[in-house]
PAMAR-882433 format. One record per residue: residue in one letter; x, y, z of N, C-alpha, C in turn. Coordinates in pm, whole numbers, plus 50000, padded with zeros to 5 digits. Last residue first. Layout:
<sites>
AXYZXYZXYZ ...
</sites>
This chain:
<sites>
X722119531145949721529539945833720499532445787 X723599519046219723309517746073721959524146030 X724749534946489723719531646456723859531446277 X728309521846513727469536346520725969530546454 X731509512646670730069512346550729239523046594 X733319511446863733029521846765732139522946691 X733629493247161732759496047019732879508646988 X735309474247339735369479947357734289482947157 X733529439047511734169446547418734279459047406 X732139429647663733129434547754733639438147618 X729289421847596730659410547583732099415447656 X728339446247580727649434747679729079421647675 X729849454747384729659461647491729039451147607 X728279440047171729889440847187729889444847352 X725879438947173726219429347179727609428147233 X725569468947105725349466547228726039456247308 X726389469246829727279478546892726929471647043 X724459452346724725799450646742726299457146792 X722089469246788722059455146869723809451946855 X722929505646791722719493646741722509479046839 X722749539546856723459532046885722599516946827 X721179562246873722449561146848723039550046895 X718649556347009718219562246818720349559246790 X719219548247276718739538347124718809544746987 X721739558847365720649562447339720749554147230 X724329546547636723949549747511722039552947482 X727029543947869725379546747828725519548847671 X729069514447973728989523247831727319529847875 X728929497748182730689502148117730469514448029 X728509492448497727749505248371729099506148313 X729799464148650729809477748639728989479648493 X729199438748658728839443948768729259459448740 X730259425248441731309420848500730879433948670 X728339451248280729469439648230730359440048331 X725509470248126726489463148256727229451348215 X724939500847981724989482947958726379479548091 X721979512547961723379516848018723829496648022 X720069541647777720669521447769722039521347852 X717189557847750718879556947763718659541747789 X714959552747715715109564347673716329562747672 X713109517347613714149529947664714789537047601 X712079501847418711019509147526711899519647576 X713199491647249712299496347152711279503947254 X716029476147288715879489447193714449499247224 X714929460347513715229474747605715309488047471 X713469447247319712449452547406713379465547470 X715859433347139714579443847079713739453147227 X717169421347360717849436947365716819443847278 X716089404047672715659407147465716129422447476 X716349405547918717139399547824717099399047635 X716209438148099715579429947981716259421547892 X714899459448326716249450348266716049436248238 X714049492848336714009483748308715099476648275 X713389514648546714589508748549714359498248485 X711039543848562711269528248538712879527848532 X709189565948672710419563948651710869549148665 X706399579648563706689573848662708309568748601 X704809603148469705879607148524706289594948591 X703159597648273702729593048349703449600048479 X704749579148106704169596248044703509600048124 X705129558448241706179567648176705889579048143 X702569545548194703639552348332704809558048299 X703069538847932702059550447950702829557648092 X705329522047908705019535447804704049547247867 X703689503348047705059509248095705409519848031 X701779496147875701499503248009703009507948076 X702929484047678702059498047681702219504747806 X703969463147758704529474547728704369481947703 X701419448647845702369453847910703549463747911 X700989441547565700049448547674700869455647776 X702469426047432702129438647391701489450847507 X702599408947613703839412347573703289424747528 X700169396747562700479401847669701269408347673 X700019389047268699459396847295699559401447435 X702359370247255702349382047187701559398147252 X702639355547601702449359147457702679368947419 X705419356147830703799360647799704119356847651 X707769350647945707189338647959706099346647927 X709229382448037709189368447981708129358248033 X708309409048060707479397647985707789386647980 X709839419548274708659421748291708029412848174 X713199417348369712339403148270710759405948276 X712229435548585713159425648558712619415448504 X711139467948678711189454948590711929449248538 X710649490648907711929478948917711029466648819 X709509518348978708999510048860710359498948838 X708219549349127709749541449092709429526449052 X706159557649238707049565349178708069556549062 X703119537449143704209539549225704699550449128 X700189520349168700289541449165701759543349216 X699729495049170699809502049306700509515449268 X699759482948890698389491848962698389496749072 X702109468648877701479482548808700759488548825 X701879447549074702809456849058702519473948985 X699829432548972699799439449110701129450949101 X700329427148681699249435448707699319437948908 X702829409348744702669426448675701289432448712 X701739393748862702889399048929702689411548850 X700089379348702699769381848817700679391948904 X701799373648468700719384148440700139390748597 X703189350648561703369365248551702979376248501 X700619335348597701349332448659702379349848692 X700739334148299699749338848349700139337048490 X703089320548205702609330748153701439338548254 X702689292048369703839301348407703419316548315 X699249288948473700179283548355701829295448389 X698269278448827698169285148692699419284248584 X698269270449024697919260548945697529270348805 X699639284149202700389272349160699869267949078 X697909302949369698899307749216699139294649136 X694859285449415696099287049435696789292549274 X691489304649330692049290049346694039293349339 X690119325749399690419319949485691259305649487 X689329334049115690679340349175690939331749300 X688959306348903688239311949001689609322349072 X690259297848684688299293948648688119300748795 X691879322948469692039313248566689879309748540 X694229343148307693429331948269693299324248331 X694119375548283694729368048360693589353048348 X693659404348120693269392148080694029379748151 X693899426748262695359420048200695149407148142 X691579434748370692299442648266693439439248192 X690439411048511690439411148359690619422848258 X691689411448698691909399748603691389403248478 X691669436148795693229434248767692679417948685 X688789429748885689779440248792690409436848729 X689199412749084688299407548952688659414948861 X690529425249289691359415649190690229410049082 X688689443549397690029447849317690779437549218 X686919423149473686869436449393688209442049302 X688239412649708688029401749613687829408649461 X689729428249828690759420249788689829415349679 X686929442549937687469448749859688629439049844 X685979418850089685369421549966685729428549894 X688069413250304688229403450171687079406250076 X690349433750420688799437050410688849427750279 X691699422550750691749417650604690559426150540 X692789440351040692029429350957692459430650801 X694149460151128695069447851160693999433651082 X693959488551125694119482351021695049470551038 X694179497251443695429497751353695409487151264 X690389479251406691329486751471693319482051446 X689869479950999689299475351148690759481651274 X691839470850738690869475750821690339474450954 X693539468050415693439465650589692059477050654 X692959476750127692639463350233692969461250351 X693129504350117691969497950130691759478450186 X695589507150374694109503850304693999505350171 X697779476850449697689494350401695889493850327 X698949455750401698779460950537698019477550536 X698679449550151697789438250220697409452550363 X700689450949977699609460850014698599459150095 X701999426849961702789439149931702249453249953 X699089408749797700699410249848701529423749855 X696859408049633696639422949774698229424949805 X697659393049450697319404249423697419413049527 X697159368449634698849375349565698729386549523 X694729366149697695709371349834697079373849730 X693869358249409693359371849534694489376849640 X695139336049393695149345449348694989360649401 X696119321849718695129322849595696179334849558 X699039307349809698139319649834697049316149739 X701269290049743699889284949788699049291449839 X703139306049592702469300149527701069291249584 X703529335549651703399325749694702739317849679 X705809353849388704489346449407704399336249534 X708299364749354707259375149285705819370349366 X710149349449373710189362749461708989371549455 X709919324149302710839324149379710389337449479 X708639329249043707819319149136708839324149265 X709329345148910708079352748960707619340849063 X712449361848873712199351048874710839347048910 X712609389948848712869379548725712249369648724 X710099409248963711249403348993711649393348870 X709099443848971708909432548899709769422748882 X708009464249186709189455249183708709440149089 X707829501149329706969481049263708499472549221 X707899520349562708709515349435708089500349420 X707039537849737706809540349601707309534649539 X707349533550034708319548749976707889550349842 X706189507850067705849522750083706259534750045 X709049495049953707279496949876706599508349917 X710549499850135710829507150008709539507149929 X709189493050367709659503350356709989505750192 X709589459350299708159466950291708359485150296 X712529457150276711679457450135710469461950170 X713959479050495713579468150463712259466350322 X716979503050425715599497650430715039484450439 X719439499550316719179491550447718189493450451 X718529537850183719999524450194719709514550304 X717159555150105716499541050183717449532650161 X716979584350128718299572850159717349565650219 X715289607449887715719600950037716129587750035 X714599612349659715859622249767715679621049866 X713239601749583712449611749586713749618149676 X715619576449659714149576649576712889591349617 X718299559549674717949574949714716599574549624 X721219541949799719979542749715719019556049754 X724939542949810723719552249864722229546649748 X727679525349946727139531449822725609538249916 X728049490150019728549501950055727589509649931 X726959465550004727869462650121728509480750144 X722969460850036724499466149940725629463150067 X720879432250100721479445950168722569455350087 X717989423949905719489422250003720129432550023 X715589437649938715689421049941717099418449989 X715309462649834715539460449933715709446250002 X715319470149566714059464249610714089465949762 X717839471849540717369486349529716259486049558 X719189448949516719429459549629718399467549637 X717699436949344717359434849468717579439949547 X718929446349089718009448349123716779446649243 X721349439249172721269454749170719949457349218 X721999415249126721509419549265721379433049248 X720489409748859719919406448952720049412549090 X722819417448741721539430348703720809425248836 X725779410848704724829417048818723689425448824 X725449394748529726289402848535726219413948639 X723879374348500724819371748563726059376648565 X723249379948088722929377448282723639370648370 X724219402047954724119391447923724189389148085 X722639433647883723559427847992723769415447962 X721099464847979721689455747884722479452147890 X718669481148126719789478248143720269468348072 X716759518548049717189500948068718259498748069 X714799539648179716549535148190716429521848206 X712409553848087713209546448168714279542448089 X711079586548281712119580748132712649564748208 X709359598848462708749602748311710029599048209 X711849610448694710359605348662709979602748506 X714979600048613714489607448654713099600948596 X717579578148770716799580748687715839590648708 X721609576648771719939589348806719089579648691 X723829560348934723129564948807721899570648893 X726779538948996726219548349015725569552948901 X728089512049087727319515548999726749529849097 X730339496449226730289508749235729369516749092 X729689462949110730849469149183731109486249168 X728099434149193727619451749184729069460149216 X729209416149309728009414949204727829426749131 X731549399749473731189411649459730389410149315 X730909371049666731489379749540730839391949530 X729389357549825730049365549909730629373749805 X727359341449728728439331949763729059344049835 X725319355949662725289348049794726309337749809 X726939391049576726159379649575726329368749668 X727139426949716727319408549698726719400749659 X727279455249561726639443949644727109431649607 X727819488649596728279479149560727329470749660 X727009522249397726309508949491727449498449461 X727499549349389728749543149423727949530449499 X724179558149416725619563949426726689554749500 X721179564049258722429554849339723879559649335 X718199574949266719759573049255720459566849312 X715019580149133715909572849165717459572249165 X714429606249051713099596149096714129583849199 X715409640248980715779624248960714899616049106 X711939653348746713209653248872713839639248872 X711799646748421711029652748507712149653848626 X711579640848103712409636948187711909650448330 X710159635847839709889649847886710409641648042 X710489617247567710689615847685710809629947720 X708299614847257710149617047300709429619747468 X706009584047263706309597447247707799603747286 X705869550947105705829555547218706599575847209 X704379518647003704829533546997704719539747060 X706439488646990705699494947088705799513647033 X706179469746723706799479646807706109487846872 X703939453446702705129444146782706169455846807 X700409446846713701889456746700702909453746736 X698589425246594699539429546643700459436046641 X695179420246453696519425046448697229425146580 X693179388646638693519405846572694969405546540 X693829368246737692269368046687692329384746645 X695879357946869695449367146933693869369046886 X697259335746656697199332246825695969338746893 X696509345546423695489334146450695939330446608 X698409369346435696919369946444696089357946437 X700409355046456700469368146592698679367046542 X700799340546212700739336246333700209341446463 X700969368746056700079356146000699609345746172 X703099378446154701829391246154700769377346150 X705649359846075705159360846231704199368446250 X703919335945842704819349045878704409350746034 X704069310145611702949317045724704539329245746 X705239292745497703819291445413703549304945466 X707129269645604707469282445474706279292345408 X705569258245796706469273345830706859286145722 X702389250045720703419250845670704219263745724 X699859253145971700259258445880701699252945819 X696379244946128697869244146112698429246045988 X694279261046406694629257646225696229253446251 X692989260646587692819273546507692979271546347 X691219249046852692619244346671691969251146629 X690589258347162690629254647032691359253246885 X691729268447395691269256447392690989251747271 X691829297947260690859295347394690669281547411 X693649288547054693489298347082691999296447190 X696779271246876695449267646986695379284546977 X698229262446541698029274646698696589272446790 X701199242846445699519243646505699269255846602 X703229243046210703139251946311701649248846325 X706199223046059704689226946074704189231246230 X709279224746125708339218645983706899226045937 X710639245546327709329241646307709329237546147 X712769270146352712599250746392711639240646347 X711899296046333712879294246297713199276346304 X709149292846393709349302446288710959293746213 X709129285546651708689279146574709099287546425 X710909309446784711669293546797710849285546628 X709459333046749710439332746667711259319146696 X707429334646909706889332646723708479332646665 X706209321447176706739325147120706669327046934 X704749303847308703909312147295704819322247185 X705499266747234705869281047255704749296147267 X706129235347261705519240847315705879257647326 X706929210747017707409223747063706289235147114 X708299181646906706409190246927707039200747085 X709779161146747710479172846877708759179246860 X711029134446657709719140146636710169145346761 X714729121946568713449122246649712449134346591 X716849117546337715269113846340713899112546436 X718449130846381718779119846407717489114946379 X718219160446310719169149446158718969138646232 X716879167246525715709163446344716669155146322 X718809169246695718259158746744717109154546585 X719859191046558721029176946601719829165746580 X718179208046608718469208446471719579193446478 X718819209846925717449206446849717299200346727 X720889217746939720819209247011719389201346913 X720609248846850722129236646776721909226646837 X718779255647022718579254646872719249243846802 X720879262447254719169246947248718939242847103 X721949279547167722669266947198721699254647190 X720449298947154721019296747033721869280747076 X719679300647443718459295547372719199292947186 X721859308947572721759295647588720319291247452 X722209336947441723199326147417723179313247428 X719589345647574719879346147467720659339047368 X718789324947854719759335447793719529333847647 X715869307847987717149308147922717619325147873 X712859309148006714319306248114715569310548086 X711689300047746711339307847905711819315947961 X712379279047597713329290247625712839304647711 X710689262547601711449255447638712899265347653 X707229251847655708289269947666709739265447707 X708309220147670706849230747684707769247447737 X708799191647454709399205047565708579216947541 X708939163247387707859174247417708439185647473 X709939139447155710239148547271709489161947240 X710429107947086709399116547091709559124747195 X712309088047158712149095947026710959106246978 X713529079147447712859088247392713009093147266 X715589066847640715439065447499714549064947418 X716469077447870714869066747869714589063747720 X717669091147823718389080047888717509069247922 X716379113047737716849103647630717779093947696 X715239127747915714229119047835714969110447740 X717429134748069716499124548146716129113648083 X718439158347891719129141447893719009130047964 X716289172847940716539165047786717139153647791 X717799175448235716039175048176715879171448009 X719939191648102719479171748250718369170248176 X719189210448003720009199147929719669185848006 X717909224248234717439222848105718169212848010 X720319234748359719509223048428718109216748299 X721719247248216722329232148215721329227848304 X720099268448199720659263848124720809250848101 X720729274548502719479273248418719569265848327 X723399264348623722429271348561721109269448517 X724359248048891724429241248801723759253748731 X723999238049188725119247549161725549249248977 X721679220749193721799240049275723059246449228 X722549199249124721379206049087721569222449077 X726039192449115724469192749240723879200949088 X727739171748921727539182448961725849187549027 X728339146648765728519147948953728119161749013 X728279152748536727589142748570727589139648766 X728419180748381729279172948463728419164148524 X727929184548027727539183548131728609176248231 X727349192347689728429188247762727899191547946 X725779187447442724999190447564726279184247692 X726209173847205725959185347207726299191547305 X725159148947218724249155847112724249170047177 X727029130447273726729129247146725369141547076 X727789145747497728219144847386728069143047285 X724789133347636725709148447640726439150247539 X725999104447623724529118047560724579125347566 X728009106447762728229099847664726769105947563 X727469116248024727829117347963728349118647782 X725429092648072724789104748060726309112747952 X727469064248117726329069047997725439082047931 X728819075748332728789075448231728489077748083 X726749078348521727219090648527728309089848403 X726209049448490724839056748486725459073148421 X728419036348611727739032148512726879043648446 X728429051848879728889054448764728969050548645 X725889038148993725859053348961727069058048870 X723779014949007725649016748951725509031048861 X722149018249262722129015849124723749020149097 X721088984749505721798997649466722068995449294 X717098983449477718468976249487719808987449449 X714468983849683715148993049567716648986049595 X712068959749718712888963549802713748972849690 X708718944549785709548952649718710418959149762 X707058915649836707688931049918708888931249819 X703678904149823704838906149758705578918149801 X702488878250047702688890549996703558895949922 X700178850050059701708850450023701798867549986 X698288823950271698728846750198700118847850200 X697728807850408696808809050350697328817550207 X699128810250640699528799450517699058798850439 X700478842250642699928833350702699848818950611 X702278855450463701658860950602700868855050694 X705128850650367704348846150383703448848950514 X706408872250109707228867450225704908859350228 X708538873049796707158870349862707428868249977 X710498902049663710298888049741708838885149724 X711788919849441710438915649481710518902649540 X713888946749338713778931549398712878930449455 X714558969849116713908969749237713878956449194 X716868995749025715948980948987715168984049088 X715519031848904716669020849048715929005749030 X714489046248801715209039348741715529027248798 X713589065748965712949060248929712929050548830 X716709091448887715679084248950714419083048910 X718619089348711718359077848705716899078448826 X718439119248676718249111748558718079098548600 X719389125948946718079131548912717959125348779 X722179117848967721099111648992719649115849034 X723679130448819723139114148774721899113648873 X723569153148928722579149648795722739139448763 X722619152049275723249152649185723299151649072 X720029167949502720729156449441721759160649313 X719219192049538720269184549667720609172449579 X716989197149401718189202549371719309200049476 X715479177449165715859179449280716969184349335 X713459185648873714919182748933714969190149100 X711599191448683711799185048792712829177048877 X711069227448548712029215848577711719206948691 X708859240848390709819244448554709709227548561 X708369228348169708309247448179709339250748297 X709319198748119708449208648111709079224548185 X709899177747878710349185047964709479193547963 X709219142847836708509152547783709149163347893 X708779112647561709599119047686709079135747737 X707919082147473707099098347445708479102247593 X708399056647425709229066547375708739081147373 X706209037147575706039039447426706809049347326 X707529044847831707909031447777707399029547650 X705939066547864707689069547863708129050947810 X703689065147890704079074647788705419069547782 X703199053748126702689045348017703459051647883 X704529071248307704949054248286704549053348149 X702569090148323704109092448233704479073748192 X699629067648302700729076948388702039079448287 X697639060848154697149064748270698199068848332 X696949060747816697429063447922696869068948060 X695809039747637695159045347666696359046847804 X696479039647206696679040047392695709044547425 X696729026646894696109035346994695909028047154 X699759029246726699019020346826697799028046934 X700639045846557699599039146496699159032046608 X702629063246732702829048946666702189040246593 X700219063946942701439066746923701839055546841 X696809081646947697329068346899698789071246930 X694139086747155695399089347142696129078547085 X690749105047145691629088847086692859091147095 X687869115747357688749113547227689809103147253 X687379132047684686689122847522687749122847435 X688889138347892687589134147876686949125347748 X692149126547976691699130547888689899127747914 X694839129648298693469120348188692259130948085 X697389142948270696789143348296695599131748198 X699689128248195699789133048356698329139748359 X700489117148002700189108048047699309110548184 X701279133147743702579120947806701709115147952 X698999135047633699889128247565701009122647669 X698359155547871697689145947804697989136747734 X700039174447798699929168147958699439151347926 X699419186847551700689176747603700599171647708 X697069195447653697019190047574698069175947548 X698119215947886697119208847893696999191347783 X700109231947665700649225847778699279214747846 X697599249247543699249235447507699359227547593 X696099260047612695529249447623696549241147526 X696289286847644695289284747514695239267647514 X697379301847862696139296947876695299290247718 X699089322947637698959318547788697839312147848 X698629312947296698639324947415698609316147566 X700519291447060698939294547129699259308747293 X701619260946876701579278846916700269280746953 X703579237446877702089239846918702239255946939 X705569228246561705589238746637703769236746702 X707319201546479706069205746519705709218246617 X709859186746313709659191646441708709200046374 X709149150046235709339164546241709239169546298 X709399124446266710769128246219710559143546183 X705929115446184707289112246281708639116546198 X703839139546242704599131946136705569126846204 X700979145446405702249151046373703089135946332 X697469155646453698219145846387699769149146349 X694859165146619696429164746562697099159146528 X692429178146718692179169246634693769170346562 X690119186446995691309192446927691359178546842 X687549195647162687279187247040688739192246923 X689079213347352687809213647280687919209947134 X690859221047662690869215447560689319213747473 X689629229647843690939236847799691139230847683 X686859248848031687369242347919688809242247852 X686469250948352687259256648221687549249948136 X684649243348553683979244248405685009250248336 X685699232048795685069249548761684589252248626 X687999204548638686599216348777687179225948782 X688489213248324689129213748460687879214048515 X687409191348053687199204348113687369202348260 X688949182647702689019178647885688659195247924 X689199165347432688669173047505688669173347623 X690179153147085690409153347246689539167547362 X690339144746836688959149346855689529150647047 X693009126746850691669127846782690749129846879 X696199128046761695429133746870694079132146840 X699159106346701697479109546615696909113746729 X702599105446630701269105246761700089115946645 X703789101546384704149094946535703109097346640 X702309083046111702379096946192702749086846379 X703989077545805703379073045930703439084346033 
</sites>
């Protein structure tokens, strides 16, 4: 018996983007289901669709052999469909009971009488037995894995564990059908091996898990059976034991894929960037950064390898200029922009690819267009008119038709808000403004996460090329393949200090792993 039958489905956004096109799916109950597809290929759309949030144009949704017709999560979530998505809906002043029970809360319905004629019905929310509730979560938590404090705020909680709420939402609604859309995005290396052991829990119990990834190594490694969308369309679906990640990479992309980036020996030019003796705080007041000092020079980058929340973040904000250091020297062409303000350091030449792209990278109710000009807005070619105090919106509009479609950025108009684009494409927007403003100095933090194959690829070209280019990168990258396979030196941070440099040709993922753990390593690159 199949737990949800997709037939023949189709929906086109206003502006004519087709995202869906005559799709046709059928997934087995009690397997996990890999959806594979590129940034914009019309997953996440599709699932929308299934759990309820968005309405479908043509076609049939059965769950259960019962064919529905949904009109809200409601309808989805009382037929056992549950569904986490990409960026979490959790409120972060509330507490995690009670971001799981809300919309839970009974509710009491009088009639009061409005005349003699008219009886109205008033609805009133009754109190909910929050430790009843902060219980039971618990008690799911445990049983599958997912240890949590049930009183603990939103905000003071990880990534990580805000990703567990969010699973342990859908199963306090006792959900056997679970959707999770890029469901390691976000996550650490360590936390995404933890989701796995969470996942592989939830097959032996017999739920149907349909796995939203652009990724090729979750479905590869979780997946029964793998579907790949590619412009809105079913490409095909495959047996896991059947297919390979070259097999997959080319029915996502519609060509080969290179997955090591090739790149020429490093001709290291003047130092581009230094720091000397940086220390910085984080926003509780801890010390984050505790006396890092390093050169990079033009034409090499220097990645940083780290298990996170080791202070790559504020380093990398110091040096943006976003927060202040508490002592130490930043220095870029051999000048002290220590305390600069972040538009000063842009001018001085330095881009800034931030981790997080909704928080620092995007305003999300700008268009497109206006996020692109961000950060250059004041400077010509787009300022103009007397002390360049206008907008020139035919060159914003010019430049960004470009940048869309040299990075293949997947929207139906640049003028329509960041917000309503897919999180992949979303940070395609941030890189392509970043990379095209001609800088010295090159701050990428997490520069692919959340892209496909084929963006992933793209992008690391171009950081290869600015590199040959003379431009001087600092990359810092939770996939240790990407800092192996793009940097000239590797300096690995632990506990806010550079404990160890190393050169990729000398040195290993285990040797790194150690070193990132605060271990002391003798290994040596394997033969």
């Amino acid at each position: 018996m199949y737990a949800v039958e997709l037939e023949r489905i189709s929906k086109t956004f206003p502006g004519g983007v087709e995202a869906n096109k005559d799709i046709t799916l059928r997934i087995e109950e009690g397997e996990v289901h890999g959806l594979l597809g590129e940034n914009g290929a019309g997953k996440s759309t599709l699932m929308n669709i299934l759990y309820g949030l968005i309405s479908k144009d043509e076609g049939t949704v059965k769950i259960k052999g019962e064919k529905v017709e949904l009109h809200s999560p409601q309808d989805a979530i009382i037929r056992g469909v549950g569904m986490v998505h990409q960026h979490f809906k959790l409120i972060p002043t509330l507490s995690v009971t009670e971001n799981v029970v809300l919309g839970l809360e009974p509710v009491l319905t009088k009639f009061e009488t409005v005349h003699e004629h008219s009886r109205l019905p008033i609805t009133q929310l009754m109190p909910t037995d929050i430790n009843g509730a902060a219980k039971r979560i618990k008690e799911i938590g445990e049983e599958n894995g997912m240890g949590v404090d049930p009183m603990a705020k939103i905000q003071d909680i990880s990534v990580g564990q805000q990703q567990r709420i969010e699973i342990i939402k859908t199963l306090y609604r006792e959900a056997d059908i679970l959707i999770l859309d890029e469901p390691t995005s976000v996550l650490t290396p360590q936390e995404v091996d933890e989701l796995f052991v969470t996942l592989e829990r939830f097959r032996k119990a017999g739920r149907t898990i349909i796995l939203i990834t652009h990724k090729l190594r979750e479905p590869l490694a979780l997946c029964d059976r793998i579907t790949v969308l590619r412009n809105g369309e079913l490409v095909g679906t495959v047996q896991t034991e059947d297919t390979s990640r070259e097999e997959l990479a080319r029915m996502m992309v519609g060509r080969t894929v290179v997955f090591e980036t090739e790149k020429g020996p490093c001709n290291p030019g003047d130092v581009a960037l230094e720091l000397r003796n940086l220390q910085v705080k984080d926003s509780r007041g801890l010390l984050a950064v505790n006396g890092i000092s390093l050169e990079i020079r033009s034409g090499e980058i220097f990645g940083i390898a780290g298990v996170e929340g080791n202070g790559q973040t504020e380093l990398v904000e110091a040096i943006a200029g976003i927060i202040e250091p508490t002592s130490g020297r930043i220095l870029v062409d051999g000048n002290d922009l220590t305390g600069n303000s972040a538009r000063n350091i842009r001018d001085a030449g330095v881009s800034h690819i931030p981790e997080d792209r909704q928080k620092r990278g995007l305003v999300l109710g700008f268009s497109v267009k206006e996020n692109l000009a961000l950060g250059r807005h004041h400077l010509s070619p787009y300022a103009t008119g007397p002390m360049q105090s206008l907008l020139n919106f035919q060159i914003m509009s010019q430049a960004s038709e470009e940048l869309v479609e040299t990075y293949s950025i997947m929207l139906s108009d640049i003028d329509e808000p960041a917000s309503t684009l897919s999180g992949g494409n979303q940070q395609k927007v941030v890189a392509a403004r970043e990379l095209s403003s001609m800088p010295k100095v090159i701050l990428a933090a997490q520069p692919t996460r959340g892209l496909d194959v084929g963006a992933t690829e793209y992008i690391r070209n171009v950081l290869v090329r600015m590199r040959d280019e003379g431009v001087a990168i600092l990359l810092v990258s939770a996939e240790l393949d990407e800092i192996m396979n793009l940097a000239d030196r590797i300096g690995v941070i632990y506990k806010g200090r550079l404990v160890a440099e190393r050169k990729p040709e000398e040195t290993s993922n285990e040797e790194l792993g150690l070193l990132m753990a605060g271990e002391k390593s003798n290994l040596t690159r394997e033969e």
